[in-house]
Kinemage of the C-alpha trace (Angstrom):
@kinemage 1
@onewidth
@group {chain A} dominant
@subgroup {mainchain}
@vectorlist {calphas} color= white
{ca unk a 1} P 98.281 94.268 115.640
{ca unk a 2} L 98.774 97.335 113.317
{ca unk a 3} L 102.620 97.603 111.791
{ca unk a 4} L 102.317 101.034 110.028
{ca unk a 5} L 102.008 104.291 111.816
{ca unk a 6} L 99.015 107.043 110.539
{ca unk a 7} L 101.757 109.587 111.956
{ca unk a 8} L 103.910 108.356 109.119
{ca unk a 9} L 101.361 107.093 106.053
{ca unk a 10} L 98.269 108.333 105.432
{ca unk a 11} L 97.904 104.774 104.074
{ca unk a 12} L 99.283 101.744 103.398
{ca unk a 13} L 98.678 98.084 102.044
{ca unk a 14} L 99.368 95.054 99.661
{ca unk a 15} L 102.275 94.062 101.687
{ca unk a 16} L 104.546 90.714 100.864
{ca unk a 17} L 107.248 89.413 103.358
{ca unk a 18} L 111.252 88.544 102.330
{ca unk a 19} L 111.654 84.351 101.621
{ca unk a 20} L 112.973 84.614 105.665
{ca unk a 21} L 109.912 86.831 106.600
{ca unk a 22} L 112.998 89.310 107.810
{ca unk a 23} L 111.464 92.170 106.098
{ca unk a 24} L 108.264 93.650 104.264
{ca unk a 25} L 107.450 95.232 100.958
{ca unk a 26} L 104.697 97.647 100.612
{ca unk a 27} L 103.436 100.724 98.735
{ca unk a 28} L 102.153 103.656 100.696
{ca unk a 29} L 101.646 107.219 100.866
{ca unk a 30} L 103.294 109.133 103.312
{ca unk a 31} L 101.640 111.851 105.409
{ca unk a 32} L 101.884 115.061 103.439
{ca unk a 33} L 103.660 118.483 105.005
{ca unk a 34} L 101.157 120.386 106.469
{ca unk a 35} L 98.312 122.224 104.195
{ca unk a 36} L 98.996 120.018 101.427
{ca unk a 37} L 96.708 116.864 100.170
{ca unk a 38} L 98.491 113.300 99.907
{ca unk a 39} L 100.221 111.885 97.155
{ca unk a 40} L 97.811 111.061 94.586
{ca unk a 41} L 100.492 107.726 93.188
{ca unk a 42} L 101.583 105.016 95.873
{ca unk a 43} L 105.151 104.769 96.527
{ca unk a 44} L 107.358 101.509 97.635
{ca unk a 45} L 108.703 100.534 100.267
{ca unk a 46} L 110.852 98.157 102.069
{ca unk a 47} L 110.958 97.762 106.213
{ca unk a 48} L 112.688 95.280 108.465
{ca unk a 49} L 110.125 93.313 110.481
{ca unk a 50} L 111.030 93.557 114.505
{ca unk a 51} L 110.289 90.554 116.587
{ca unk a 52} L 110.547 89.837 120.266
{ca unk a 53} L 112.576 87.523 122.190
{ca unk a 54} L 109.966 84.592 121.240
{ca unk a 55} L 110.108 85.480 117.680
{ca unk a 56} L 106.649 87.446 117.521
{ca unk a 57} L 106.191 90.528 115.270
{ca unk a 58} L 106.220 93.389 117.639
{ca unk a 59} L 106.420 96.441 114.524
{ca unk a 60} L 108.373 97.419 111.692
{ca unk a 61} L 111.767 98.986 111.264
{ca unk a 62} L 112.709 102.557 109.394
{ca unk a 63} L 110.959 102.196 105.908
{ca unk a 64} L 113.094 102.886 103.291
{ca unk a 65} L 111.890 104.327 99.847
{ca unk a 66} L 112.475 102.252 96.870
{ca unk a 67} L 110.648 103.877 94.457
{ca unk a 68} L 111.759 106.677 92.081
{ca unk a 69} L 110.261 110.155 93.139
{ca unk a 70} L 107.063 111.057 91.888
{ca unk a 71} L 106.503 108.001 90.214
{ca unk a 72} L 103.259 105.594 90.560
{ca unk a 73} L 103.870 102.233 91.797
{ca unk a 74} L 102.305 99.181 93.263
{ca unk a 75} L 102.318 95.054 93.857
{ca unk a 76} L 106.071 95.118 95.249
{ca unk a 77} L 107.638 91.591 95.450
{ca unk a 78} L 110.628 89.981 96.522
{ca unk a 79} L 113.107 87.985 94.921
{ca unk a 80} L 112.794 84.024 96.626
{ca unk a 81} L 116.467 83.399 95.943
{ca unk a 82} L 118.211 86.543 95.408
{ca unk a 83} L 118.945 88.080 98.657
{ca unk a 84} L 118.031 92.153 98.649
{ca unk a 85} L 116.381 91.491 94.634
{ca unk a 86} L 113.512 93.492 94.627
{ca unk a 87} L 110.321 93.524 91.940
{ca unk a 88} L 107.613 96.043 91.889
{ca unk a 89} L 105.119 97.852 88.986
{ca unk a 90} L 106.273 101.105 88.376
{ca unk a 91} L 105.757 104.334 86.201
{ca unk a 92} L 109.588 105.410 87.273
{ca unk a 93} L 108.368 109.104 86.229
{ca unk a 94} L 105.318 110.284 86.843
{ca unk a 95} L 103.030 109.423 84.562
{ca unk a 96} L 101.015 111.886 82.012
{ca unk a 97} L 97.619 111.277 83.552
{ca unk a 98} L 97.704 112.399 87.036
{ca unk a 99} L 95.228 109.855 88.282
{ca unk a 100} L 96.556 106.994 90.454
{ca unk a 101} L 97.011 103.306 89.488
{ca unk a 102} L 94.228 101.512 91.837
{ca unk a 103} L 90.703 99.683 92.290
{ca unk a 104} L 87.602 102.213 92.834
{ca unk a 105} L 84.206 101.423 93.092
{ca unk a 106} L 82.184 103.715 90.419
{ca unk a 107} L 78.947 103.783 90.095
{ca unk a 108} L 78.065 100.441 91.519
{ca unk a 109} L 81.230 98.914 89.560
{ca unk a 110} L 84.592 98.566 90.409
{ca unk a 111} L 87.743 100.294 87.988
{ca unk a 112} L 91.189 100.467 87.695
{ca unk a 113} L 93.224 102.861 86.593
{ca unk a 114} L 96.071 101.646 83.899
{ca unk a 115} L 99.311 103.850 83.421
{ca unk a 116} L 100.846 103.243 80.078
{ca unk a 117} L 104.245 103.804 81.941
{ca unk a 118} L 103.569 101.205 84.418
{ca unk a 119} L 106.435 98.428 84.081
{ca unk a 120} L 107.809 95.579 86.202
{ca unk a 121} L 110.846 96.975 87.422
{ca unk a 122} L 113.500 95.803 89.569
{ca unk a 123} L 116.163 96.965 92.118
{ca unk a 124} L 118.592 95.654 94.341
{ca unk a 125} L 118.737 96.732 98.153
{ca unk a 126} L 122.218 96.390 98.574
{ca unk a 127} L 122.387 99.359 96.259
{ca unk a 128} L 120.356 102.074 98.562
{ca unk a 129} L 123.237 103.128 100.352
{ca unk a 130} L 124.852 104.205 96.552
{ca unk a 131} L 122.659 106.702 94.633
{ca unk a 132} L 124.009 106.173 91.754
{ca unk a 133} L 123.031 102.704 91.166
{ca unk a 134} L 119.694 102.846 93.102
{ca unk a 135} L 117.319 103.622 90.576
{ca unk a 136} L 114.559 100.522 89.359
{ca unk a 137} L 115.353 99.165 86.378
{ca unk a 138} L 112.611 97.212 83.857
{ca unk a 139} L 112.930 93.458 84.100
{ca unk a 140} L 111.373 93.961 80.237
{ca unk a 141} L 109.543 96.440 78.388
{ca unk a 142} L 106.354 95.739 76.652
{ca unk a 143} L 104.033 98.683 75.175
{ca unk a 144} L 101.102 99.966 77.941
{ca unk a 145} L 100.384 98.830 81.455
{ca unk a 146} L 102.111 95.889 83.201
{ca unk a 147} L 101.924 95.033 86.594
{ca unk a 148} L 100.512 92.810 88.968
{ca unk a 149} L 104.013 90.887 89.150
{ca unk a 150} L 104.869 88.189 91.786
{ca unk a 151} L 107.997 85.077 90.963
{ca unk a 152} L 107.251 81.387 90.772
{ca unk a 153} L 108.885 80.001 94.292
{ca unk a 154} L 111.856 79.328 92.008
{ca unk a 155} L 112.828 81.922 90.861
{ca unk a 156} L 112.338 81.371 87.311
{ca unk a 157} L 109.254 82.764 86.169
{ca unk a 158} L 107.088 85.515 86.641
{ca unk a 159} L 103.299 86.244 86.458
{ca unk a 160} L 101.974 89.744 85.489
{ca unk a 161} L 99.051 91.304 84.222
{ca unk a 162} L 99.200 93.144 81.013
{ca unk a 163} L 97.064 95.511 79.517
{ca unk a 164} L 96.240 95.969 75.900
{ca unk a 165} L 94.793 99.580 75.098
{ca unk a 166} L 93.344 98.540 72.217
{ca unk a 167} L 91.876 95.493 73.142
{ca unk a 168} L 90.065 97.079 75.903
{ca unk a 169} L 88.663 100.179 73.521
{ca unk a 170} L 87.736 97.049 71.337
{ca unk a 171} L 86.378 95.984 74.458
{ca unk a 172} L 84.550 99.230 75.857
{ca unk a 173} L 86.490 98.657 78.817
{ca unk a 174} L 89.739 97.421 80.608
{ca unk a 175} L 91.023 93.787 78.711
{ca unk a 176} L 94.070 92.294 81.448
{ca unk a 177} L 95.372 89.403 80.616
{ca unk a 178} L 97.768 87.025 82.153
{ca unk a 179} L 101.263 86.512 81.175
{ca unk a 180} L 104.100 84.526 82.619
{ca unk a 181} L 107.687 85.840 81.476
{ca unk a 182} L 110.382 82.660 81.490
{ca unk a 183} L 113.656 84.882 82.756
{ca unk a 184} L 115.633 81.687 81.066
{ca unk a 185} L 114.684 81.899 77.565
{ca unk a 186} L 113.602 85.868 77.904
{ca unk a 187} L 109.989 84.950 76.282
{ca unk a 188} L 106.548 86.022 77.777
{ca unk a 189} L 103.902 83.490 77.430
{ca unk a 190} L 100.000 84.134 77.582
{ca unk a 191} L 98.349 82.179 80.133
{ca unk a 192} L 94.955 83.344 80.457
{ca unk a 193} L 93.050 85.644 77.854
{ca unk a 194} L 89.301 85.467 78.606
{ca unk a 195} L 87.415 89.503 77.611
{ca unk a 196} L 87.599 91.102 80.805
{ca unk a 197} L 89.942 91.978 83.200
{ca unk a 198} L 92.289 88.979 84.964
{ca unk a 199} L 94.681 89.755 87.313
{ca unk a 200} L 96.296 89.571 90.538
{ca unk a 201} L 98.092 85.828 89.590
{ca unk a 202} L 100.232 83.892 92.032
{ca unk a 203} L 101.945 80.397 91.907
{ca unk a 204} L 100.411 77.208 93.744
{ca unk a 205} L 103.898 76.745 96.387
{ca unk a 206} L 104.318 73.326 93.895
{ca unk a 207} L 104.049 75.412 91.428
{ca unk a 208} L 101.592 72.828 89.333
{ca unk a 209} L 98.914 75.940 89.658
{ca unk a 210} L 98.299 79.523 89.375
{ca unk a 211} L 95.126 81.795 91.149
{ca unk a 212} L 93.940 84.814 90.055
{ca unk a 213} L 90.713 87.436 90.139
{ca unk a 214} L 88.866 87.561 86.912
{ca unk a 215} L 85.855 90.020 85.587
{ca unk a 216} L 85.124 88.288 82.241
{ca unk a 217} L 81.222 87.554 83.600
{ca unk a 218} L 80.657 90.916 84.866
{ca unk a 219} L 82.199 94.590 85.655
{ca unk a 220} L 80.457 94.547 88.857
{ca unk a 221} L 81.554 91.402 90.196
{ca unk a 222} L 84.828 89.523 90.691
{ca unk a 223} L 85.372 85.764 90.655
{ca unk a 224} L 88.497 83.427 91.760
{ca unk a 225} L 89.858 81.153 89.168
{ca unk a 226} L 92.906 78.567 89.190
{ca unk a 227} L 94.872 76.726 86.414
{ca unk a 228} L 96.876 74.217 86.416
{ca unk a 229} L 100.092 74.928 84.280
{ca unk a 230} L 100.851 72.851 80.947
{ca unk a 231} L 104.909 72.076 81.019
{ca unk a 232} L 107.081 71.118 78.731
{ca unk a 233} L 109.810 68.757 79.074
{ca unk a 234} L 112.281 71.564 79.315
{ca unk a 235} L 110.348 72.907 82.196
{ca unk a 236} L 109.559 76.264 80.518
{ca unk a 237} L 105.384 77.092 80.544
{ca unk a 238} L 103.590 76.906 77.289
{ca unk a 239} L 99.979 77.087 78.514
{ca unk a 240} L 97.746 75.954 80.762
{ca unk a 241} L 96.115 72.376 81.025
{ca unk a 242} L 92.682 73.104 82.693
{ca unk a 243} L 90.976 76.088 84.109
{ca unk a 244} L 88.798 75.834 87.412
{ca unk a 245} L 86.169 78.296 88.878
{ca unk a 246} L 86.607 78.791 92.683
{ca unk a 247} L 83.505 81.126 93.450
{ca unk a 248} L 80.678 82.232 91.717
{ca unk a 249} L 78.742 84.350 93.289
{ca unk a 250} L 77.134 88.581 93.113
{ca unk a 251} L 79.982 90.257 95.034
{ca unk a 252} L 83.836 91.184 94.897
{ca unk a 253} L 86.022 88.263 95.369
{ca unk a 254} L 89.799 89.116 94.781
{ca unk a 255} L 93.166 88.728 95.923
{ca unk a 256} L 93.488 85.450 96.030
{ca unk a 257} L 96.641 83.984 98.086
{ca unk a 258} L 97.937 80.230 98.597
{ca unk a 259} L 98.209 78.806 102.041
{ca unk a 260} L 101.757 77.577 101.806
{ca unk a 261} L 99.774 73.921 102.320
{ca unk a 262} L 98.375 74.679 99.262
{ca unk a 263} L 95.527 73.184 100.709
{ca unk a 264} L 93.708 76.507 100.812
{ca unk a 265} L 93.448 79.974 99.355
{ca unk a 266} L 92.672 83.401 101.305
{ca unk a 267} L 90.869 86.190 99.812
{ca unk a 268} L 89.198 89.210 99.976
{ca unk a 269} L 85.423 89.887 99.597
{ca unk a 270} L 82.540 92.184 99.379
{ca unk a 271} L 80.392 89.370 100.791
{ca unk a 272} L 78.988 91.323 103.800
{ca unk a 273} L 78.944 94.231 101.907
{ca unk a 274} L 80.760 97.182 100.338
{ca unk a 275} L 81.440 98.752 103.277
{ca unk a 276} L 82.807 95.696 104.804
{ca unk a 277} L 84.999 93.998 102.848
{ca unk a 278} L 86.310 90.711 105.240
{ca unk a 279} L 89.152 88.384 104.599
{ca unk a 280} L 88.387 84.636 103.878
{ca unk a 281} L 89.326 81.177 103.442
{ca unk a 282} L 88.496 78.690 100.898
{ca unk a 283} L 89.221 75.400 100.149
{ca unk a 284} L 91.581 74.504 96.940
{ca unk a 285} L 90.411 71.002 95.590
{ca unk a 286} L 90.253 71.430 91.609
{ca unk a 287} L 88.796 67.750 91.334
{ca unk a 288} L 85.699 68.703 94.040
{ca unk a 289} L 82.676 70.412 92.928
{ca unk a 290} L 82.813 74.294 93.503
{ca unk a 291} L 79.889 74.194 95.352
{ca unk a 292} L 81.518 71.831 97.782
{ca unk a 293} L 84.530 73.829 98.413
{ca unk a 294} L 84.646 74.691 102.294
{ca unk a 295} L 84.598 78.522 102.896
{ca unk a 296} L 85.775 80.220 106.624
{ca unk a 297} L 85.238 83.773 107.310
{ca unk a 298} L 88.879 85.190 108.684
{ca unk a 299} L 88.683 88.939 110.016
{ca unk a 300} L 85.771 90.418 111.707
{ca unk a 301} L 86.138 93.800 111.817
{ca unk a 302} L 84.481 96.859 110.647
{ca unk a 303} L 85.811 98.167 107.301
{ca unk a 304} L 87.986 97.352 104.676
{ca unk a 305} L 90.135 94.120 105.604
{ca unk a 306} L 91.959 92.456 102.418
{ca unk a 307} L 94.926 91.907 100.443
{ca unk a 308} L 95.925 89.060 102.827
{ca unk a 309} L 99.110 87.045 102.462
{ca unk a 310} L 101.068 84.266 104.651
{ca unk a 311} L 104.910 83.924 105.524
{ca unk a 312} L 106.627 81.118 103.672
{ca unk a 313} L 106.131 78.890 106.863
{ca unk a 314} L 102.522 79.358 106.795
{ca unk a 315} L 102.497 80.469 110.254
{ca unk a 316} L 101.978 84.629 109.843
{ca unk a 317} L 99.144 86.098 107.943
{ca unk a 318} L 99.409 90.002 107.065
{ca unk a 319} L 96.615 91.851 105.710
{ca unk a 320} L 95.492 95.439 105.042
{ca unk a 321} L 92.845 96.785 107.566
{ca unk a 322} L 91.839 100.537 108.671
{ca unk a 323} L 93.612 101.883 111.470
{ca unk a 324} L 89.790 102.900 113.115
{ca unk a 325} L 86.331 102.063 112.436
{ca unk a 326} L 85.578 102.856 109.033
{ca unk a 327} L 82.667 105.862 108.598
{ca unk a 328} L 81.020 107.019 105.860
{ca unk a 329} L 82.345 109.359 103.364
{ca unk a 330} L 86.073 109.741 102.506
{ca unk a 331} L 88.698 110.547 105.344
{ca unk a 332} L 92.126 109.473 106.987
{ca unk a 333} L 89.711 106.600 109.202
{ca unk a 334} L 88.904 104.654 106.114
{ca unk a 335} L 92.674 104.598 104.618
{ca unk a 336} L 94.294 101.130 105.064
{ca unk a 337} L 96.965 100.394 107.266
{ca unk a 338} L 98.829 96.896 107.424
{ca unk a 339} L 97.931 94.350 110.069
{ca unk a 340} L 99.616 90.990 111.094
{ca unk a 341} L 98.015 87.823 113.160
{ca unk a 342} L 99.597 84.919 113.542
């Protein structure tokens, strides 16, 4: 069933539930006044999840801005043991070039655009009903784009992609690499460093791995990677142990999410096409041939479905989808709303 309203965004997507599945995160940009074009940046927001008398998600509550006005943002998180803590990536001004932070597919590649503003930020809900103390604040500062941030199921650490302008003009195009900031000892560790863009990391739930998208074989295509983290006896990270490819293949394969299980990963690919990207499943066994890994196709739909993501308990999965058949060309049909099965 669809959970946002076209009458209210003209789209929505990369949506995370609260630790009690109680409530969403999710950027989005609202429906513009009449005459005037949408928001070129995505804002954040934050919506109670509504639920029947059996506990099944019937729609979302009032969504309640959490970003700073005019500001670009994305990859909104929240806190697994701070009740109301809040994470996001965020410009907090708007940033001096006016073109938003995203994927696009360009000339038979697909870019992203890197604000040097961008910064994991973080807020507090409790605070919304005081303007004064509303306003994001950086959970660090590092020089150009970081974002891409979601916590180890701890607490403790968090993942993030950071981009190095120079190393990608070194490069001839965009260098992310992974990072894992330790928010005991305040220290920012690189995890994974291959030329090319990695992103999009998350934590195994035993946090003994990490998955991620990477482009370091090709601009055109996207493959699914997990390593398994190197500890040390104080339990901070200081590397990784191993490395293991999950797909190889000639399409998009990104957004890669743990099954609470950790059995399994869900993803999104270009598999059927660009014009069809479909959610699906793949087996995580790092010790079994990647050839042998079982694979499930999850939506069938026309369109764009991705970004998919479970509930702590495993038993929800939320994804991004278009609120109509997709068509050709570039309207309100092929903007993503958010979508829930369970």
């Amino acid at each position: 069933m669809a959970l946002t309203s076209r009458d209210v965004f003209y789209k929505a997507g990369e949506q995370y539930f609260s630790p009690d599945a109680s409530q969403l995160i999710f950027q989005a940009v609202p429906v513009p006044e009449a005459g005037k074009m949408p928001d070129v940046h995505y804002s954040m927001y934050v919506a109670d999840v509504l639920r029947d008398a059996e506990g099944m998600i019937t729609g979302l509550g009032e969504p309640v801005l959490v970003s700073a006005p005019g500001s670009a943002n994305t990859c909104g998180w929240f806190h697994p043991t701070r009740e109301g803590e809040i994470m996001f990536g965020s410009t907090l001004v708007p940033p001096a070039v006016e073109d938003g932070p995203g994927q696009k597919h360009v000339g038979g590649k697909y870019e992203w655009q890197f604000p040097a503003e961008m910064e994991i930020v973080t807020a507090s809900l409790r605070a919304f009903g005081a303007a004064e103390d509303r306003d994001p604040a950086p959970l660090f500062a590092r020089p150009d784009y970081d974002a891409e941030g979601s916590y180890s199921p701890d607490g403790r650490f968090v993942l993030y992609a950071h981009v190095d302008k120079q190393k990608s003009e070194d490069l001839g195009r965009a260098d992310a690499d992974i990072y894992v900031y330790d928010s005991k000892t305040d220290t920012h560790t690189p995890l994974v460093a291959q030329a090319g863009y990695d992103g999009g990391p998350f934590f195994s739930p035993d946090m003994s791995w990490i998955c991620y998208r990477s482009a370091r074989f090709s601009e055109r295509n996207l493959q699914l990677f997990a390593a398994e983290l190197d500890y040390a006896p104080d339990g901070s990270i200081r590397g990784i142990k191993r490395e293991v490819q999950i797909t190889n293949n000639d399409h998009v394969n990104w957004a890669p999410y743990f099954h609470p299980s950790g059995r399994f990963m869900v993803y999104t690919t270009s598999e059927l096409g660009h014009t069809n990207y479909e959610v699906f499943a793949i087996e995580f066994d790092p010790d079994k041939p990647m050839e042998d890994l079982w694979k499930r196709r999850i939506t069938n739909a026309e369109g764009f479905d991705g970004l998919p993501v479970f509930s702590r308990d495993g038993k929800t999965m939320i994804w991004c989808a278009p609120a109509r058949p997709a068509r050709r060309g570039r309207g309100p049909a092929e903007q993503p709303d958010l979508g829930v099965a369970v």
